[in-house]
N, C-alpha and C positions, 0 to 999 in steps of 0.2 A: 638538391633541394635542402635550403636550409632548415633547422630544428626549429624557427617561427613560422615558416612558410607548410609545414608537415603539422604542428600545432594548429592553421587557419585549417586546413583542408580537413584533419579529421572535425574542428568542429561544425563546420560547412556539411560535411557529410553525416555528422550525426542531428544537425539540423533541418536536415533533408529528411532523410528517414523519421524521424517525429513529423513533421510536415506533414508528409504524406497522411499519415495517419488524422493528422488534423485537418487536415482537405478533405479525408474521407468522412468526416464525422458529420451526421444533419444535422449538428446543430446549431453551428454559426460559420459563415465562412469567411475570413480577411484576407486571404492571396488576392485578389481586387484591388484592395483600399490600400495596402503597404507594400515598401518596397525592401522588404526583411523576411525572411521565412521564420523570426521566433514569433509570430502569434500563432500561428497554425502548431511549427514546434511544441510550444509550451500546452495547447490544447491538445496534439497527440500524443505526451506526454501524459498530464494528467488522466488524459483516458486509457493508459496504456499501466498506469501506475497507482488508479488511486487511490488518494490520503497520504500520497507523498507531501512532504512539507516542503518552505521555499525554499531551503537553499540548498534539501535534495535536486531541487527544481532546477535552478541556478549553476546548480554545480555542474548535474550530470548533462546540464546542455551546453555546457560552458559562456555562460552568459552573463552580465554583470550586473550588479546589483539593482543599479538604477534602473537599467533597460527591461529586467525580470519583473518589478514592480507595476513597471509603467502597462506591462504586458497583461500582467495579470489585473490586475485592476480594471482594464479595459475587457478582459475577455468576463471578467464579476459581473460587470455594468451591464453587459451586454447579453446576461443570462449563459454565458454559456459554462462557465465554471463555478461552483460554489465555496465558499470558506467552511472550515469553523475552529474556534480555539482547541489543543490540545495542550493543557499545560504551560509549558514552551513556547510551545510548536503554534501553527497556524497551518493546517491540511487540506490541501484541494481536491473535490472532485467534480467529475462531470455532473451538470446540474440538472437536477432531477432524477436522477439516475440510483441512489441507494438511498435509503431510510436512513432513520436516526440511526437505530440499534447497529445499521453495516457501517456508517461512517465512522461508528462509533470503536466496532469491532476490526476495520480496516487499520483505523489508528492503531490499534494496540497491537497487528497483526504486522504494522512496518517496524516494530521494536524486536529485536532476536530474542531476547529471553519470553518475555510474555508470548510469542509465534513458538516458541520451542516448548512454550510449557502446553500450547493447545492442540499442535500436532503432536505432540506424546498422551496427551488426553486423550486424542481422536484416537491412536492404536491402540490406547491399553485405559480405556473407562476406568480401571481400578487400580490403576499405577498411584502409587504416593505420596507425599512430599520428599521424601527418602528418597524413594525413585525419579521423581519428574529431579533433584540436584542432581543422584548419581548419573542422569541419561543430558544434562543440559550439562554437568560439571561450572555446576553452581552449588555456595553455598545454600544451608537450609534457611539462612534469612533471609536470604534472597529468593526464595521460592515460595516463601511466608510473605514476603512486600509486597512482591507482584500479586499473587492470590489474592489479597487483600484488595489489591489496586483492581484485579479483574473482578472481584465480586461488587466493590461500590461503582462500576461502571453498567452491571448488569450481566457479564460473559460468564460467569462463574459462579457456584453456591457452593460453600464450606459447609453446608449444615451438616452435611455425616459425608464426610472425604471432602475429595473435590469432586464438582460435578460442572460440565461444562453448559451454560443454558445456551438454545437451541443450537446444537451442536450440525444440525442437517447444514443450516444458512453458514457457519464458519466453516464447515468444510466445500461448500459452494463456490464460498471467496476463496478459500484459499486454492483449490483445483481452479475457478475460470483464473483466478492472478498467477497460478505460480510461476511464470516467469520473472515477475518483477519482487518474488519474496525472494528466493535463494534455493537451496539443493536441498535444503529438508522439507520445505515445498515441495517440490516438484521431485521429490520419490513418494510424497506421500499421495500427489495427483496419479503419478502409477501405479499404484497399490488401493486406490479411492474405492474401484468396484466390491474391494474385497470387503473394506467398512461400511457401508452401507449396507443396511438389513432391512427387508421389506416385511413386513410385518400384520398383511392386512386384516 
């Protein structure tokens, strides 16, 4: 097997696997109307991933620019995936499916430093600036920009430390997504029973 013929198959196969998931999904179906597996792809995707943006989108199904466009805009139109600006970015998710505050809180949870600064939050309430640099190995301006960034979005209040606001719903997201955040994710989804305190 040649290195372009091993390059089709894995993307064949990793647009199988999203497929599926977009097949499973109630809320719009195209294996009918097309003779492509990236629409269902790109919708199993973004449900599997969301607030991923396009060309995380693009890339990780290896798909091309035009064709990703074309796909997504059609699955927009047709209700079953949503936009919205991040800076940058433009991030997708399944539609109707999270609030403002989660699409909001998604976005900034597919960034490593802002996701490292709120799962160190989520373990230690009273870790520092000092601390949330020495645990991410970032500088301290950089744990200063981001805070800043997460407080004028809403996830976060400076007013004495850091305080992460509603801290229940980010740890939600990040335990039902951790597969598609990374490893500090998904140890902190092993460990979620112990942070959660019931308090009634």
């Amino acid at each position: 097997m040649t290195e372009e013929e091993r390059v089709d198959e894995s993307k064949r196969a990793t647009l199988r696997r999203f497929a599926a998931l977009g097949a499973a999904s109630p809320l719009v179906r195209f294996g009918g109307d097309s003779d492509s597996d990236a629409p269902d792809a790109i919708l199993g995707y973004v449900t599997a991933t969301p607030g991923a943006h396009f060309s995380k989108i693009r890339d990780d199904l290896q798909l091309g620019t035009g064709e990703t466009q074309h796909h997504l805009r059609r699955l927009e139109s047709e209700g079953a995936v949503e936009s919205r600006e991040d800076g940058d970015y433009r991030r997708f998710f399944p539609a109707g499916r999270f609030s403002e505050f989660e699409q909001t809180a998604l976005g900034y949870l597919r960034r490593g430093t802002p996701r490292g600064m709120v799962v160190a939050l989520l373990r230690d309430p009273d870790i520092s600036a000092a601390g949330l640099a020495e645990a991410l190995d970032v500088s301290r301006p950089t744990i200063s920009k981001y805070a800043a960034e997460l407080d004028e979005a809403g996830l976060l209040s400076r007013a004495d430390g850091y305080e992460l606001r509603r801290p229940e719903t980010l740890l939600l997201l990040l335990v039902r997504h951790a597969d598609s955040f990374g490893r500090d994710a998904a140890r902190l989804a092993s460990v979620a029973d112990d942070i959660v305190t019931c308090d009634p």
